[in-house]
mmCIF file of the C-alpha atoms, coordinates in Angstrom:
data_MODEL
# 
_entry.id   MODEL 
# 
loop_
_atom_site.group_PDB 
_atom_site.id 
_atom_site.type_symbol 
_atom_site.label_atom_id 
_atom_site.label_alt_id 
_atom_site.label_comp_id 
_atom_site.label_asym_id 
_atom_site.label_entity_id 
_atom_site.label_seq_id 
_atom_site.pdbx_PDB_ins_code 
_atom_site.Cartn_x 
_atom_site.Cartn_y 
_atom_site.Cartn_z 
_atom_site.occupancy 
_atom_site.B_iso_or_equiv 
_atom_site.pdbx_formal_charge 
_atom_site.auth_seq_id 
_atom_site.auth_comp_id 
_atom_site.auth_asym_id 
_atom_site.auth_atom_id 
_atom_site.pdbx_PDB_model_num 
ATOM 1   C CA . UNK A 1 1   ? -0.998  3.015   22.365  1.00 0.00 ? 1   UNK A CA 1 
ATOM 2   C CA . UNK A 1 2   ? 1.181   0.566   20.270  1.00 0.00 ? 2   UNK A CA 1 
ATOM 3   C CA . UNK A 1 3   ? -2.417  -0.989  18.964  1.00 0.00 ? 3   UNK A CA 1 
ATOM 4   C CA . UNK A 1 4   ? -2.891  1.886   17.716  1.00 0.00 ? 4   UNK A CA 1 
ATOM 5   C CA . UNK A 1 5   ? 0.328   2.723   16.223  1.00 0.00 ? 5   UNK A CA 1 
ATOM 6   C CA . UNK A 1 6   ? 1.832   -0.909  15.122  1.00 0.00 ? 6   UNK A CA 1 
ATOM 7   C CA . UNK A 1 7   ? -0.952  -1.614  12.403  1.00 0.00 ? 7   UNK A CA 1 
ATOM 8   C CA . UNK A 1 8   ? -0.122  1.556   10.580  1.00 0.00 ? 8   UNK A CA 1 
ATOM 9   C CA . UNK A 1 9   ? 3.223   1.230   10.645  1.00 0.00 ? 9   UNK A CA 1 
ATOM 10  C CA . UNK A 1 10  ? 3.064   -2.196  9.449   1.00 0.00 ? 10  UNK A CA 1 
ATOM 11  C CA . UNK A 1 11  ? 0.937   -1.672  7.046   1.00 0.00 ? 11  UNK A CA 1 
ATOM 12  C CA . UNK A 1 12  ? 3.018   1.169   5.163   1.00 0.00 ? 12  UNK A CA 1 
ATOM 13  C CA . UNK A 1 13  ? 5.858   -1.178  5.319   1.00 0.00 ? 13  UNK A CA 1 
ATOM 14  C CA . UNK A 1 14  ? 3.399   -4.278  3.892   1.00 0.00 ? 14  UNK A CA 1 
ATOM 15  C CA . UNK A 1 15  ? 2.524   -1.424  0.979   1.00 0.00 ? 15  UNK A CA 1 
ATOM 16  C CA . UNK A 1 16  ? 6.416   -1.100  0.124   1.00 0.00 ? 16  UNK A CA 1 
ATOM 17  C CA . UNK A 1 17  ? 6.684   -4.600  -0.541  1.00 0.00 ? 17  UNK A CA 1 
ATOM 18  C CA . UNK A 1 18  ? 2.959   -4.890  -1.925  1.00 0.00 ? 18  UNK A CA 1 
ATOM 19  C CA . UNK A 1 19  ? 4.115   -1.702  -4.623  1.00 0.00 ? 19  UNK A CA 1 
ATOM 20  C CA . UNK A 1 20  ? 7.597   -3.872  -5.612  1.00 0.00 ? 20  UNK A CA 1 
ATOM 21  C CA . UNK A 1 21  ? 5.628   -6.504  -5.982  1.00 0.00 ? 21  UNK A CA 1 
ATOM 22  C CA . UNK A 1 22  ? 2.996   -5.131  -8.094  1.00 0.00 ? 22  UNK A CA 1 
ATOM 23  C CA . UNK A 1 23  ? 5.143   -2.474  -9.664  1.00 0.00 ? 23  UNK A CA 1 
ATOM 24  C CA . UNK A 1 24  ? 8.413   -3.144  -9.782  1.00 0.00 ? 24  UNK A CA 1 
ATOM 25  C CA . UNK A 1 25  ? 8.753   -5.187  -12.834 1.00 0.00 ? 25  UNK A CA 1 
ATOM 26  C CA . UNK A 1 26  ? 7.462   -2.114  -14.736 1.00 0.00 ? 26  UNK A CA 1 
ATOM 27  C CA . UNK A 1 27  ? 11.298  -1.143  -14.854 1.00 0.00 ? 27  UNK A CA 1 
ATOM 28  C CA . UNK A 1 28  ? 12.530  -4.137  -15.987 1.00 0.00 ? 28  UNK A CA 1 
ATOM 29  C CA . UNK A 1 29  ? 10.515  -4.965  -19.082 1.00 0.00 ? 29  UNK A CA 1 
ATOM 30  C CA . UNK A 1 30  ? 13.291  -6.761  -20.968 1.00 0.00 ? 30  UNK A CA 1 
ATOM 31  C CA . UNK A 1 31  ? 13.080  -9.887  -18.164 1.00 0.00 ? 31  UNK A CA 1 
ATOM 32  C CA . UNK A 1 32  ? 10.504  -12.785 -19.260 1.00 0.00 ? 32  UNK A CA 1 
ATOM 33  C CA . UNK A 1 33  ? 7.039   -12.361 -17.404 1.00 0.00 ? 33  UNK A CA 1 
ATOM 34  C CA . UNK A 1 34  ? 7.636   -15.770 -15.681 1.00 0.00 ? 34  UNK A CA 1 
ATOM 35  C CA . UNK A 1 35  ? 10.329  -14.518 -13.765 1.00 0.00 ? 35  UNK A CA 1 
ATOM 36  C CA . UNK A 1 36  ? 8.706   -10.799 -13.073 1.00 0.00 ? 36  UNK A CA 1 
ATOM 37  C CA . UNK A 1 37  ? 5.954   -13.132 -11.649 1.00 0.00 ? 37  UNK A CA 1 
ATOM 38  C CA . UNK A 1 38  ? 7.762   -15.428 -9.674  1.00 0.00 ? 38  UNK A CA 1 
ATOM 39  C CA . UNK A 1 39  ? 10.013  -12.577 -8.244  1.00 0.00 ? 39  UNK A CA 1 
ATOM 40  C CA . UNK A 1 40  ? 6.700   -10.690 -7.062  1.00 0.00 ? 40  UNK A CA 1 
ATOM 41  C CA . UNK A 1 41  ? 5.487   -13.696 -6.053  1.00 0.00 ? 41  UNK A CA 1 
ATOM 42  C CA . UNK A 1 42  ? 8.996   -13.813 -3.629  1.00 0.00 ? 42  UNK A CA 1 
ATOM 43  C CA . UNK A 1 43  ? 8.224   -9.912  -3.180  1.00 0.00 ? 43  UNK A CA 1 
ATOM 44  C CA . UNK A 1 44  ? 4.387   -10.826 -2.078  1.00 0.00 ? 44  UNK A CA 1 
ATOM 45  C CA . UNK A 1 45  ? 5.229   -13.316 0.712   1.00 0.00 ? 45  UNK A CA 1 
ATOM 46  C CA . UNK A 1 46  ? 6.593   -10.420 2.801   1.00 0.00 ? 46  UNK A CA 1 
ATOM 47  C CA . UNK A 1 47  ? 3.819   -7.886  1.982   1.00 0.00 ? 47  UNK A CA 1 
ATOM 48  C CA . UNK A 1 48  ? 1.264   -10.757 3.703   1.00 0.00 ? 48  UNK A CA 1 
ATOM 49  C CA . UNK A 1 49  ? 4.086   -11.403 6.580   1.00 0.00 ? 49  UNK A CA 1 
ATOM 50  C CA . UNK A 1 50  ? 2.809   -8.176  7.822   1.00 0.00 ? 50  UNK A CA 1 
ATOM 51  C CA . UNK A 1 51  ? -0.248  -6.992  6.316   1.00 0.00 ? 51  UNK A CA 1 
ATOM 52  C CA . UNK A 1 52  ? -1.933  -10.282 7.923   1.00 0.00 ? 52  UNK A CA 1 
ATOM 53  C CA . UNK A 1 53  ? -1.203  -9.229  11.594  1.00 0.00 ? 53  UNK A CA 1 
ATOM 54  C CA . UNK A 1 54  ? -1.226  -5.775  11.216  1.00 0.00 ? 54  UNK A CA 1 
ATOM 55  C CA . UNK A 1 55  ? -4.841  -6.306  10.295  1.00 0.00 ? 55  UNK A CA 1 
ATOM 56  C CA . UNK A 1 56  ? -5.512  -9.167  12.860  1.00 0.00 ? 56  UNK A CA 1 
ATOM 57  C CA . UNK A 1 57  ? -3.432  -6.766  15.480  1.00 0.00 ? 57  UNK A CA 1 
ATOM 58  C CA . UNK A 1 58  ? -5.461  -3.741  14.451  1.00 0.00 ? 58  UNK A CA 1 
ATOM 59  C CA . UNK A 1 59  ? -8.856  -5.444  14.614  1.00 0.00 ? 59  UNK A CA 1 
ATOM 60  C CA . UNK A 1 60  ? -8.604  -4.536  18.309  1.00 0.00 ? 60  UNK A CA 1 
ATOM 61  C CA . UNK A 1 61  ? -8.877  -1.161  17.302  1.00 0.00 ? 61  UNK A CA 1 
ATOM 62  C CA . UNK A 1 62  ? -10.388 -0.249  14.409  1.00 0.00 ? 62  UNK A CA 1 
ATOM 63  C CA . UNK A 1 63  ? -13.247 -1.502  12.441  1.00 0.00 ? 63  UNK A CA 1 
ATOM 64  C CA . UNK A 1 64  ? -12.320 -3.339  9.332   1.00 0.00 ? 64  UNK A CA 1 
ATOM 65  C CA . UNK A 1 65  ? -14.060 -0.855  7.198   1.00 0.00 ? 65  UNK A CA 1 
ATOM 66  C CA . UNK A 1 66  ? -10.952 1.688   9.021   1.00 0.00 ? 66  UNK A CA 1 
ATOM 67  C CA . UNK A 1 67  ? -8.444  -0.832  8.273   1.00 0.00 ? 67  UNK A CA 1 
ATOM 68  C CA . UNK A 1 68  ? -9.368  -0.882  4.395   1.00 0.00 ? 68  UNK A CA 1 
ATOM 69  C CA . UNK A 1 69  ? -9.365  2.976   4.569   1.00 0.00 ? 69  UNK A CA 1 
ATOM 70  C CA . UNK A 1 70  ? -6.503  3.410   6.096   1.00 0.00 ? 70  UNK A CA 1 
ATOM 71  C CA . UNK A 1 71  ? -4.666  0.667   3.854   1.00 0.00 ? 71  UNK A CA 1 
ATOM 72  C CA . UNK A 1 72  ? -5.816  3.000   0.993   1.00 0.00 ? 72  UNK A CA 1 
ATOM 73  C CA . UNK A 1 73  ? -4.886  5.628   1.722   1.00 0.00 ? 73  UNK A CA 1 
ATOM 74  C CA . UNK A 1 74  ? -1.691  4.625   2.594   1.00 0.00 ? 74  UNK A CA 1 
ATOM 75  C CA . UNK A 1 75  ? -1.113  2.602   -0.321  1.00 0.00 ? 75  UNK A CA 1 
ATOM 76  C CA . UNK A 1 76  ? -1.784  5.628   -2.251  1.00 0.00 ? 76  UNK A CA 1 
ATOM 77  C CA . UNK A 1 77  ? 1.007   7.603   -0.595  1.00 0.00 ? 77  UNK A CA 1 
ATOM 78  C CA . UNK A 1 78  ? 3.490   4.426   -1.252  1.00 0.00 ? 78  UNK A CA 1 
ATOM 79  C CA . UNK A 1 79  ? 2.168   4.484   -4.831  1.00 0.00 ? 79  UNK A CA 1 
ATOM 80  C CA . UNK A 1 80  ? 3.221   8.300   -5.311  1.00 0.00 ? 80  UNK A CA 1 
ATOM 81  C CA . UNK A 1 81  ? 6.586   7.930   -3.869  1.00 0.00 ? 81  UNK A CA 1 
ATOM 82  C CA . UNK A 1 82  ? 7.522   4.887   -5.930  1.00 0.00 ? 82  UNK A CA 1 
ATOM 83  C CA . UNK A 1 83  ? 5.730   5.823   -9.009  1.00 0.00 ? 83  UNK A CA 1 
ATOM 84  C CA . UNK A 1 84  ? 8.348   9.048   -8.582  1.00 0.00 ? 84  UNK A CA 1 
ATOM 85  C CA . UNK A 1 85  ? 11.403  7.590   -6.836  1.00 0.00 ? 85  UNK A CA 1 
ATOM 86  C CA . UNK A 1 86  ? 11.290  4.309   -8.533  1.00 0.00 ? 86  UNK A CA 1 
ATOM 87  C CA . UNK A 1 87  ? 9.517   4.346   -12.283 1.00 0.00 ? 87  UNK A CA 1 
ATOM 88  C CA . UNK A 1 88  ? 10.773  8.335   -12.705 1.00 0.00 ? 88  UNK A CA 1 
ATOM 89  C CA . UNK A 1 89  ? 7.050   8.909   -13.460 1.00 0.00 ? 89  UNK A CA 1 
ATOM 90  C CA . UNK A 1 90  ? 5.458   12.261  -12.735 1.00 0.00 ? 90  UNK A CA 1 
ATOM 91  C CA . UNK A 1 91  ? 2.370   12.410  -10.669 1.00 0.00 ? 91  UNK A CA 1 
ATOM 92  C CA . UNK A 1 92  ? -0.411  15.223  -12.054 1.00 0.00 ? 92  UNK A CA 1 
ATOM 93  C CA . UNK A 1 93  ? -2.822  17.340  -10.469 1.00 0.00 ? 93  UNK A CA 1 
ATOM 94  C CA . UNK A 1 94  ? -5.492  15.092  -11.970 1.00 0.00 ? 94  UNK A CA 1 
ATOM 95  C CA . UNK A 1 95  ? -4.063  11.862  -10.199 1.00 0.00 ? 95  UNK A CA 1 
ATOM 96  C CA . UNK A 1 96  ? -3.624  13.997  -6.740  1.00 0.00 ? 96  UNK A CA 1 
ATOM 97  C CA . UNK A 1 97  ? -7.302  14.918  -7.108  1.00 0.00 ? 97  UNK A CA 1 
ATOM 98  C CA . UNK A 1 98  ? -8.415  11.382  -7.552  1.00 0.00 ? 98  UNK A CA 1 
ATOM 99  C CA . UNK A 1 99  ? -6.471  10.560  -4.590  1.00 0.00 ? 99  UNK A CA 1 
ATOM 100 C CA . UNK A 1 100 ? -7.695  13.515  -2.648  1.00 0.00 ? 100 UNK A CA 1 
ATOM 101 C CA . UNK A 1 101 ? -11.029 11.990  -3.017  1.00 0.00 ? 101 UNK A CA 1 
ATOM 102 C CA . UNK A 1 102 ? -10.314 8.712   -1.818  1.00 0.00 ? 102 UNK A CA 1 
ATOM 103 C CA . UNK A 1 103 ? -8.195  10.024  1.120   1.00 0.00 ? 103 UNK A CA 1 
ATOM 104 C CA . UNK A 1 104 ? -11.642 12.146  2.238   1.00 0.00 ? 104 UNK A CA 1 
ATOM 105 C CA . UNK A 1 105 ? -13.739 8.621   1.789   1.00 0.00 ? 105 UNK A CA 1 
ATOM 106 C CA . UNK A 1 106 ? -11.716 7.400   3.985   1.00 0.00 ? 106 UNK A CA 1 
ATOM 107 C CA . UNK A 1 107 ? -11.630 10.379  6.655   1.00 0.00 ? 107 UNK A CA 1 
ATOM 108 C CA . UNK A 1 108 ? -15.578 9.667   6.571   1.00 0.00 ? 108 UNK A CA 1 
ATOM 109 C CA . UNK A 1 109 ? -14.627 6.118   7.477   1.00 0.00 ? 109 UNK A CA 1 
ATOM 110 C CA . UNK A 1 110 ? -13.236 6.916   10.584  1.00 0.00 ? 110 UNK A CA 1 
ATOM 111 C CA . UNK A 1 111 ? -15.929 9.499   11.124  1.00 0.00 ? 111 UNK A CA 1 
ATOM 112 C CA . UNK A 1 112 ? -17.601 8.802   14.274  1.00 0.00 ? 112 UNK A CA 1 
# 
């Protein structure tokens, strides 16, 4: 049961970092992009401290084809949260439709 649960959870929690990393600069314009870089850079290191064995853990599990599907979905989710939480950006009905889509590509991933 935990190979199936763990690589989820770790994942979401790699996707936090990942969005910081990617992201998180976007509120603090002002700094030079050296630093933004090095700082996601910093940010990164943790993202790969558990996206890397979440996917070598969930290999024993799902296909890798699931595990980029599911790590889409999911990094969608983190993406709407932050993008709202974080950047005070609103998300639309357009962008939930586009990520509707990719959220039932990746239900016919794990389609049997």
């Amino acid at each position: 049961m935990i190979d199936r649960i763990a690589p989820p959870m770790m994942l979401l929690l790699s996707n936090v970092f990942m969005t910081f990393a990617w992201y998180g600069h976007l509120k603090h314009k002002s700094a030079p992009l050296w630093a933004a870089i090095l700082v996601s850079w910093g940010i990164a290191f943790f993202e790969y401290c558990l996206a890397v064995p979440a996917n070598r853990m969930g290999s024993n599990v799902y296909s890798a084809a699931q595990l980029k599907g599911m790590q889409e979905v999911i990094t969608l989710a983190v993406f709407a949260g932050f993008s709202i939480l974080y950047l005070g950006q609103k998300i639309t009905v357009n962008h939930l439709i586009g990520f509707a889509f990719i959220a039932v590509g990746a239900f016919f991933v794990f389609r049997a």
